[in-house]
C-alpha positions in Angstrom: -49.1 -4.6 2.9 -51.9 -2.6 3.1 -51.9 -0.9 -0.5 -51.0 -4.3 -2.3 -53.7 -6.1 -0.1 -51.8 -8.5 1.4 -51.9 -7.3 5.2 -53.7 -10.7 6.2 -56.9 -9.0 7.4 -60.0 -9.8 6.3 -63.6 -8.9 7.3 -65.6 -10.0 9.7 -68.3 -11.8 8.1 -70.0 -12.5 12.2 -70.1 -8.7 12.7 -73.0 -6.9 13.2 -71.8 -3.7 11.5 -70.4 -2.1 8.6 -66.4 -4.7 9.1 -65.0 -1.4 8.0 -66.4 1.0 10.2 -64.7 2.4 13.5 -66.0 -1.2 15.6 -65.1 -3.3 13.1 -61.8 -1.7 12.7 -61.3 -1.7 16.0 -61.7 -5.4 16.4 -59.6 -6.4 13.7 -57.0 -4.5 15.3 -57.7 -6.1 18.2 -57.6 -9.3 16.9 -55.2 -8.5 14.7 -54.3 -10.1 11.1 -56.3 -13.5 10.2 -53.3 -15.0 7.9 -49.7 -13.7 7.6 -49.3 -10.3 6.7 -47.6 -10.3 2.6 -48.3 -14.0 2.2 -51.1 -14.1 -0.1 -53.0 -11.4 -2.3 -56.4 -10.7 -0.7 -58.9 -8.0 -1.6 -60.7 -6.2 1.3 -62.0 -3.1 2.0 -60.4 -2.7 4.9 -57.1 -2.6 4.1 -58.2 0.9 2.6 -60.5 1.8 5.4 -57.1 1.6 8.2 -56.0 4.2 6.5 -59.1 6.2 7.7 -57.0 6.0 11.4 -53.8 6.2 10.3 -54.0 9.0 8.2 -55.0 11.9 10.6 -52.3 10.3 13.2 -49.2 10.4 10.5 -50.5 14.0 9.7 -51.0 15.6 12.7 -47.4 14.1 14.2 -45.8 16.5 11.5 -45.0 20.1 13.4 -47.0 22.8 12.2 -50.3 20.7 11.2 -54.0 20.7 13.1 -53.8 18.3 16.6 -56.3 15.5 15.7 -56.4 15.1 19.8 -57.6 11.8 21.0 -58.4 9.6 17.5 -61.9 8.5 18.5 -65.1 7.0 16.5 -66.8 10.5 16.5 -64.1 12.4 15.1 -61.9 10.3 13.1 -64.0 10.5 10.0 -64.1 14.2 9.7 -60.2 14.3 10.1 -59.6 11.9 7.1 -62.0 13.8 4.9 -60.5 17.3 5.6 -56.9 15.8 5.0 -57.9 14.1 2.0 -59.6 17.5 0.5 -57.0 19.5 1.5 -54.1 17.1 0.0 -55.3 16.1 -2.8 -59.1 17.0 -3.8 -58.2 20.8 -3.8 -55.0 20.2 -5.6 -56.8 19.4 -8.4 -59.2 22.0 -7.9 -61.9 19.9 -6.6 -63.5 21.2 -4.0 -66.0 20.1 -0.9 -65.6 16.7 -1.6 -67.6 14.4 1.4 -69.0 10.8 1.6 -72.4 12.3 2.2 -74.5 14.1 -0.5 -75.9 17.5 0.2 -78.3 17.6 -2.6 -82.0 16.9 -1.3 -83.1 15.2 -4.4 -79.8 12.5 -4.8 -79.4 10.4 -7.6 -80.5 7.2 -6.5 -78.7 3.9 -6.4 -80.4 0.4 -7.5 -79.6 -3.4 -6.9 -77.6 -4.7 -10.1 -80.3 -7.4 -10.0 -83.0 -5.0 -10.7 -85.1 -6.1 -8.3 -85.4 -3.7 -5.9 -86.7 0.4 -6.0 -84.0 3.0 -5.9 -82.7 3.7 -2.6 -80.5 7.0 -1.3 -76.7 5.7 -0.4 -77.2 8.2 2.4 -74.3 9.1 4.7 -70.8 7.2 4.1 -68.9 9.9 6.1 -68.1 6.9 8.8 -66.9 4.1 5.8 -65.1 7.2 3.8 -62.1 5.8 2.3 -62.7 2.4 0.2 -65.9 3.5 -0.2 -68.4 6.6 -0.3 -66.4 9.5 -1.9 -69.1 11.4 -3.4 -67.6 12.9 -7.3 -68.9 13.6 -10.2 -68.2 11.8 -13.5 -66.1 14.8 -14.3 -64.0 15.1 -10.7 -63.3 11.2 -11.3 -61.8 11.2 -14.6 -59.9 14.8 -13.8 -58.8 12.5 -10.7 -57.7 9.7 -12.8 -55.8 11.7 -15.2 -53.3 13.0 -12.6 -52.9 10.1 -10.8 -52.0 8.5 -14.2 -50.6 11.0 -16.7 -48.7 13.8 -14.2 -46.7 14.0 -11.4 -49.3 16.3 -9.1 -50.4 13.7 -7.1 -47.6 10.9 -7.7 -44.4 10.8 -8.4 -43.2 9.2 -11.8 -41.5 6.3 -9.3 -44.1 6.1 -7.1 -46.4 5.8 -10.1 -44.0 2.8 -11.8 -43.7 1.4 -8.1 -47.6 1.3 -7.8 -48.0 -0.6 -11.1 -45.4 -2.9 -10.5 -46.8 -3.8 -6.9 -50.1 -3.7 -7.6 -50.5 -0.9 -5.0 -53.7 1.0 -4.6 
């Protein structure tokens, strides 16, 4: 339900933080789905940012891979990003991929209105998943091209599965 947004979550428009960040995930956990889970089609970013949790638990429960420890606010983050650039940024030889830019001198992001002076996205490392993977034009479309066109990444089933379902 999570992939083909249809868990019944939804963000917490009340919350005083990011809904998608370790609190807010926490409380939607807590309070657990706002409509039945597969009952209706329902785009939100946290469907996407679970996955942030629930990755580095799946892939430190398989023998022989790092001990995440106790899953925690302060180092849940980090585990997600080095699973995701070890599964499947370096696969495609792209490397030190973060949701924080290094550069001092960042390209700057503006309001689509225009109305505002460009501002630095700053540091997504605690949103990473939905939102904040820091690519290039390039690493994007090299991305695209093997999720689409070869089996690296997904399988031709799982690729005929994910457009039928609507899935990620």
């Amino acid at each position: 339900h999570l992939l083909s947004q249809k868990s019944g979550f939804s963000e917490y428009s009340g919350f005083a933080g990011w809904p998608i960040d370790w609190a807010g995930l926490q409380m939607a956990v807590e309070d657990g789905p706002n409509n039945t889970p597969g009952s209706a089609f329902n785009y939100e970013n946290i469907n996407y940012a679970l996955f942030r949790v629930i990755i580095p638990m799946m892939w430190a429960a398989v023998p022989g891979n790092p001990d995440v420890g106790s899953i925690n606010s302060a180092n849940i983050s980090a585990q997600y990003v080095d699973y995701i650039n070890q599964n499947i940024w370096q696969r495609l030889d792209i490397h030190q991929t973060a949701c924080l830019n290094p550069d001092p001198d960042p390209t700057l992001l503006y309001n689509q209105s225009g109305s505002s002076a460009g501002f630095d996205a700053g540091d997504w490392t605690a949103l990473c998943g939905p939102t904040g993977w820091l690519l290039s034009a390039n690493e994007l479309a090299k991305f695209m091209v093997y999720l689409r066109y070869t089996e690296d990444l997904l399988s031709d089933q799982s690729r005929e599965l994910m457009d039928e379902l609507y899935l990620g």
